[in-house]
Each structure stands twice: as structure tokens, then as C-alpha cells.
C-alpha positions in Angstrom: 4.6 -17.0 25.7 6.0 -19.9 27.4 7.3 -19.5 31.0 9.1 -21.5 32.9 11.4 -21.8 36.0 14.6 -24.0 35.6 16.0 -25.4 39.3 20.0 -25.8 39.2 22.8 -27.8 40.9 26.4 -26.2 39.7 29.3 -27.0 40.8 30.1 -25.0 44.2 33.1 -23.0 42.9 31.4 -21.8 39.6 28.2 -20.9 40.5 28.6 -17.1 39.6 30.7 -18.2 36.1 27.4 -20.4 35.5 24.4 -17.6 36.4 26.6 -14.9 34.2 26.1 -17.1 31.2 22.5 -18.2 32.2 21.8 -14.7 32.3 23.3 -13.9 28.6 21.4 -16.7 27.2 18.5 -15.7 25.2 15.1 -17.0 26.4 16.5 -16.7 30.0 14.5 -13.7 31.7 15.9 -13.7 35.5 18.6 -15.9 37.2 18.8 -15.8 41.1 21.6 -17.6 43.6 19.6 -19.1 46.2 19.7 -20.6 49.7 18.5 -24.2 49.8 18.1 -27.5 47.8 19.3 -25.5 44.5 22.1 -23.3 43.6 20.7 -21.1 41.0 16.9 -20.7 39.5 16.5 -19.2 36.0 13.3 -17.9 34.4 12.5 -18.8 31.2 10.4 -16.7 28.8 10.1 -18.2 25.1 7.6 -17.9 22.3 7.1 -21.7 22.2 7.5 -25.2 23.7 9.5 -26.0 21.1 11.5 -23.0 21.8 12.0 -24.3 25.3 12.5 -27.8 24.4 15.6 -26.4 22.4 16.7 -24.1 25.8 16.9 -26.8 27.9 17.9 -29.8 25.6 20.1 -28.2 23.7 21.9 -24.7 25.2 22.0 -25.1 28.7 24.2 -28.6 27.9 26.8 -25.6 26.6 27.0 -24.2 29.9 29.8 -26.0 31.9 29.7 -26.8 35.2 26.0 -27.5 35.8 25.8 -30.5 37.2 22.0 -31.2 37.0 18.5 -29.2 36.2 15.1 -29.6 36.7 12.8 -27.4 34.6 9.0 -26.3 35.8 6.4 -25.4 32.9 4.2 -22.4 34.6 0.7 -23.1 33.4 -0.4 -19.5 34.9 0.5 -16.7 36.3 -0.4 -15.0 39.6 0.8 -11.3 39.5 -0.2 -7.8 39.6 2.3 -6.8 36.9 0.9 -8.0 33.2 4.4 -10.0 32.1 3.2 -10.7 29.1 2.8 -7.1 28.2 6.4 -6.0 29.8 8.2 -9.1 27.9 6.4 -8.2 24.6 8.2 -4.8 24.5 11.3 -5.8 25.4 11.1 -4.5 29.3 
């Protein structure tokens, strides 16, 4: 399982239009609005990098109105809830 967390600038009046469809993406996990340097930060859960290559590259550039991303690769994770397991069986 690939995670990773996808930072995003939309434009101010369509922010909730542009987390709606984030959130009915598949591979996209979460999708919070959020104070600070960013509008919006989706989590990313795929099977693959190539998977996630094709997320980012490829169906977030459907999504209108974001005006620029920058996507994190989690290399591990820190948590008391096993994600992996949870995300396996469809939690």
C-alpha cells in the first residue's frame, strides 16, 4: 500500500465543489479544508506507485478548479491504528 498526502491550492470560491469530487475519487482516502498555506489536503491510499503516478498525473487534472498540488510519498507510518489492516477490508 502506497500512501500519500496531496497539498492543494483551489480556487477560493470552489473549494467545497473541488474536496466533494476529491473525496469521490477512488484512491483518495480523506480530504480535509484547512487553515494555512493550503486549501485542501487529500490522503492517498493505492496499491502501487504506479497507481499513484496515474492519481496525480492523470485524474486530479479532471478536477477543475485546482490551481496547483504538491504530493508527499509517506515512507512510514506512525499510528496506533494498523491502516493497513483497516484499508485492506474496506474500513
Amino acid at each position: 500500500m502506497v500512501t500519500s498526502i496531496i497539498l492543494i491550492h483551489a480556487e477560493r470560491t470552489k473549494i467545497n465543489e473541488v474536496a466533494e469530487k476529491l473525496a469521490e475519487m477512488e484512491g483518495i482516502s480523506e480530504v480535509y479544508s484547512v487553515s494555512g498555506n493550503y486549501d485542501l489536503v487529500a490522503i492517498a491510499r493505492v496499491p502501487a506507485n504506479e497507481d499513484l503516478a496515474d492519481l496525480v498525473t492523470k485524474k486530479l487534472l479532471t478536477i477543475e478548479h485546482i490551481l496547483k498540488s504538491e504530493t508527499m510519498l509517506a515512507f512510514k507510518a506512525f499510528s496506533r491504528h494498523d491502516l493497513e489492516t483497516m484499508f485492506s477490508v474496506g474500513m
